[in-house]
C-alpha positions in Angstrom: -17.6 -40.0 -15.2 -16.9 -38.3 -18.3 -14.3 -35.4 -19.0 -16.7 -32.8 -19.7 -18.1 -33.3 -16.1 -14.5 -33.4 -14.2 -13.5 -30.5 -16.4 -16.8 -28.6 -14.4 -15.4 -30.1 -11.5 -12.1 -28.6 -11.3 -13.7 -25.4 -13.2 -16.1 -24.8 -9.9 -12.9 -25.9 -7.2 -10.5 -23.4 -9.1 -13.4 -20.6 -8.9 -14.4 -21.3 -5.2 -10.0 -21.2 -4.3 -9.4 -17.8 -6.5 -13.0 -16.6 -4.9 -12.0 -17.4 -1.3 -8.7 -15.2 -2.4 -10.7 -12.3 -2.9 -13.1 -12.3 0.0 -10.3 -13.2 2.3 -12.1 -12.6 5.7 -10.5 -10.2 8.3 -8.3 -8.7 5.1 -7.6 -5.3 3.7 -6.4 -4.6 0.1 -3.0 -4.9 -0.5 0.2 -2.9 -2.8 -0.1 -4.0 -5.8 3.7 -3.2 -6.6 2.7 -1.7 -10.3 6.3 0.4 -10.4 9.5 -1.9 -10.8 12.8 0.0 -10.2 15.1 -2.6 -12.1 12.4 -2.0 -15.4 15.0 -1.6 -18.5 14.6 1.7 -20.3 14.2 -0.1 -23.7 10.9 -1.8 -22.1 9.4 1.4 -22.3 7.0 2.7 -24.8 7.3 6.6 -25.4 4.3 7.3 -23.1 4.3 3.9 -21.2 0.9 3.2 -18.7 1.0 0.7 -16.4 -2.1 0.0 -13.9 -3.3 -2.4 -11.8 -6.5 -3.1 -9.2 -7.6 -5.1 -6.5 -10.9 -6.2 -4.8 -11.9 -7.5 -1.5 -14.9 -8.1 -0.1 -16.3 -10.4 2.6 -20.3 -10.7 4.2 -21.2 -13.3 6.9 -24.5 -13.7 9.0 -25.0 -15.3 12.4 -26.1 -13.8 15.5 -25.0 -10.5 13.9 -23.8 -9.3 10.5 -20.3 -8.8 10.0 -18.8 -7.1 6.4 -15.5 -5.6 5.0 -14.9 -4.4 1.8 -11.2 -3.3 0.2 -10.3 -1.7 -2.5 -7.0 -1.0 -4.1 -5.7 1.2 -7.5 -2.4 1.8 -8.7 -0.3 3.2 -11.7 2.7 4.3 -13.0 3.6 6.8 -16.1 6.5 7.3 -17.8 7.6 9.8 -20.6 10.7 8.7 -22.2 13.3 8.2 -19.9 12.7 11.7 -18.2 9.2 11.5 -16.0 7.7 9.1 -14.0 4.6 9.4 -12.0 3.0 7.3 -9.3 -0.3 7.2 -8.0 -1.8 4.6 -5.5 -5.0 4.3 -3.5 -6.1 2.1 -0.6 -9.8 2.2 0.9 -10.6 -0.5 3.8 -14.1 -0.7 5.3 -15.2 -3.3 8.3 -17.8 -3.1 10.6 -20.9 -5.2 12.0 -25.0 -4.5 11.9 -24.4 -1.9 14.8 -21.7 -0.1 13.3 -18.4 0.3 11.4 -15.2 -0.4 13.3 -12.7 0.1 10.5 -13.1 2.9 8.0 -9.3 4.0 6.2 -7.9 4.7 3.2 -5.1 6.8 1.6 -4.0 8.4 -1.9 -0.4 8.7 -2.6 1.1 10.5 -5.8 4.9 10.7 -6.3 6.9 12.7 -9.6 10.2 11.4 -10.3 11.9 13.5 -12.8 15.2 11.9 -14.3 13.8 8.9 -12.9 16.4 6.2 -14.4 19.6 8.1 -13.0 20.9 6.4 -10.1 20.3 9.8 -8.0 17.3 11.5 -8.9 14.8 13.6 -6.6 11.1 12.8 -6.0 8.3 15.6 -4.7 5.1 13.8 -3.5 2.1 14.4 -1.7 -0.2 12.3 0.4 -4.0 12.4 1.9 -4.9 9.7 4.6 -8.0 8.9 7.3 -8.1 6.1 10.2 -11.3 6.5 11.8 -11.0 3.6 13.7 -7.8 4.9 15.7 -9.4 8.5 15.7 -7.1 9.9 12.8 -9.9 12.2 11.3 -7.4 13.5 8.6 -3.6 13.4 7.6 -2.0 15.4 4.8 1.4 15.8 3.8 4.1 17.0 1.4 7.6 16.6 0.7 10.4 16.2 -1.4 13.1 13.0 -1.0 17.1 12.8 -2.8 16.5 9.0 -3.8 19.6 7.0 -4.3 19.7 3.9 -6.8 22.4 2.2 -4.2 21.9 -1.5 -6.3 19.7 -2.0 -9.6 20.4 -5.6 -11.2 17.9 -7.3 -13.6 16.0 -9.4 -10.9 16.8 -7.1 -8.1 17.2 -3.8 -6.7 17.7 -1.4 -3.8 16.9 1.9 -3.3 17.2 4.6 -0.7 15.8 7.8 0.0 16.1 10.9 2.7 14.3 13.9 2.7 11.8 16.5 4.6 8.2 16.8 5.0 5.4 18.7 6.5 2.8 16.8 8.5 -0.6 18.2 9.6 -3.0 15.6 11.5 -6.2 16.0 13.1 -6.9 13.7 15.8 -9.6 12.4 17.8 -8.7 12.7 21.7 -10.6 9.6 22.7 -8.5 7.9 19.7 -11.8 6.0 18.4 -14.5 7.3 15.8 -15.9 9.1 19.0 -15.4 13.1 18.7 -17.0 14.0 22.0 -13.6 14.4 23.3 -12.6 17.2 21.1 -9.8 17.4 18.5 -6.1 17.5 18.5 -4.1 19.5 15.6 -0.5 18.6 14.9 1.5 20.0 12.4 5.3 19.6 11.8 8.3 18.9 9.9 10.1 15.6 9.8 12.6 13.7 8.2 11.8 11.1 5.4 13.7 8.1 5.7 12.7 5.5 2.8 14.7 1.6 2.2 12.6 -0.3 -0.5 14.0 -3.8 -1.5 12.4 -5.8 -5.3 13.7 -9.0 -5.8 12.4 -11.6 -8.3 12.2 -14.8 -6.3 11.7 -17.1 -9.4 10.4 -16.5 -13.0 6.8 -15.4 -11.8 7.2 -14.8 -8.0 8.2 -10.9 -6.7 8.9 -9.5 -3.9 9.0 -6.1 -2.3 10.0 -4.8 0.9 9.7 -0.5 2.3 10.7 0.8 5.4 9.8 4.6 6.1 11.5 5.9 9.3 10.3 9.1 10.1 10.4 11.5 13.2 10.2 15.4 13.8 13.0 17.6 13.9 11.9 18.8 17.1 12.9 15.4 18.8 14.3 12.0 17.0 12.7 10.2 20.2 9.2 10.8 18.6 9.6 8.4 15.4 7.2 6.5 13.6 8.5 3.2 11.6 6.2 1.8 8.5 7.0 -1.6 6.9 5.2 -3.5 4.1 6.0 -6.7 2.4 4.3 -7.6 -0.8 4.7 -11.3 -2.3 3.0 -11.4 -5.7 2.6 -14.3 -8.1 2.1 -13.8 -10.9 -0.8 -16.1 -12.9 -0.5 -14.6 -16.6 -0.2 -10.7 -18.5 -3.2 -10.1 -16.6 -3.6 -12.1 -13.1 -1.9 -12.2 -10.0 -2.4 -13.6 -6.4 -1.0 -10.5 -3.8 0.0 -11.2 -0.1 0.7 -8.3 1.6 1.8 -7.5 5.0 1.9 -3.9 6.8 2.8 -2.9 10.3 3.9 0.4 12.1 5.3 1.4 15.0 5.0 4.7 16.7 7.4 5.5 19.9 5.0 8.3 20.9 1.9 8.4 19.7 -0.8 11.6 19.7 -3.4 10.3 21.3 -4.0 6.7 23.8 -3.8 4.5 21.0 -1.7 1.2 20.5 2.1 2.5 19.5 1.8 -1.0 17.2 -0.6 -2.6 14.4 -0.6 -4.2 11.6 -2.5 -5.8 9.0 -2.5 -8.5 6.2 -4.3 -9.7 3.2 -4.4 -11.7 0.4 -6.4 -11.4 -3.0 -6.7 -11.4 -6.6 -4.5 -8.5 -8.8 -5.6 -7.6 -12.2 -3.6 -5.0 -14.3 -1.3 -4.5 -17.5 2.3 -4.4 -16.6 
């Protein structure tokens, strides 16, 4: 066997293990975790841009067609040591020949200004769907205090508090089917936010949020999100995500589950 062949060999093995990465069946894109909290302020170029994307994708047929496609974008900008500004964006699609079961996706976009003093305040915004659990829209806006409580070289915590306003339009039947009419719910909660980066080793990161929030109206009525992101990283360019994401709501607006989650795995590319 000569090395020319075996060097195909293990070209075509690496390509079908990075591929099954990608097309990860059952998956939805995951965080790519673009924005590192413990980045030194001498790393930064005057107007510093950082991005980063992932893509999903997965088609099988037997007795019936089965497909999911995910899709994920995010950056960070900085100007000087004054501005930062985030944007991310998740889409997830899944469904079979007779019709889509999953169909969500958010946008997320965040201002930090004075974003390297310890305490520093953030205003954001956010647009979100979950047709599949009958959210036909969610929007909100809000402003957080954020608090650097820990901020090492290979590790860092940060917490947040703050107020938002909430409107969501549900589905009653809390499925893609509107025959039951609509619910509208619009309110003011509190923002709780706990977000944990830790380098594991030289090229292995990982970050872990918790949002708590719940109406001012009633702290019985609170939702908790939590998403863990492992990332390796393969060079300047690559990286293999695992994400995890769950969230529990004590009282939810419709008759859906109070608790999901979901988890993936892919291929990152970016410039960090």
């Amino acid at each position: 066997m000569s090395f020319l062949y075996t060097y195909r060999i293990l070209l075509r093995i690496l390509f079908s293990c990075i591929l099954s990465i990608v097309i990860f069946e059952g998956s939805i894109a995951q965080v790519l975790n673009i924005e590192d909290p413990s980045t030194p302020l001498d790393s930064l170029s005057k107007n510093d841009f950082r991005w980063g994307l992932s893509v999903s994708g997965n088609v099988s047929k037997q007795s019936l067609l089965v497909y999911d496609v995910g899709l994920v974008s995010e950056c960070v900008y900085h100007r000087n040591d004054r501005h930062q500004l985030l944007f991310n964006a998740k889409y997830f699609k899944s469904g079979t020949g007779e019709g889509v079961l999953i169909n969500s996706g958010y946008y997320y976009m965040r201002y930090t200004p004075w974003f390297h003093n310890r305490l520093a305040p953030q205003l954001f915004i956010q647009q979100q769907m979950d047709e599949g659990r009958g959210l036909k829209e969610r929007n909100l806006a809000g402003l957080n205090l954020r608090f650097d409580a820990l901020r090492k070289t290979h590790f860092s915590v940060q917490c947040a508090s703050g107020i938002m306003h909430e409107e969501e339009r549900w589905n009653v039947t809390g499925s893609p089917d509107a025959s039951g009419g609509e619910r509208l719910v619009r309110q003011w909660k509190a923002n709780e936010v706990v977000r944990l980066n830790a380098d594991l080793f030289e090229h292995v990161e990982l970050s872990v949020v918790n949002f708590f929030q719940f109406p001012f109206t009633s702290s019985f009525q609170w939702r908790l999100t939590s998403q863990v992101n492992l990332t390796f990283k393969l060079s300047d360019w690559f990286s293999i995500q695992l994400n995890y994401q769950s969230m529990f709501d004590s009282a939810p607006v419709v008759a859906i589950p109070s608790y999901y989650y979901t988890s993936a795995g892919g291929l990152g590319v970016g410039r960090e």
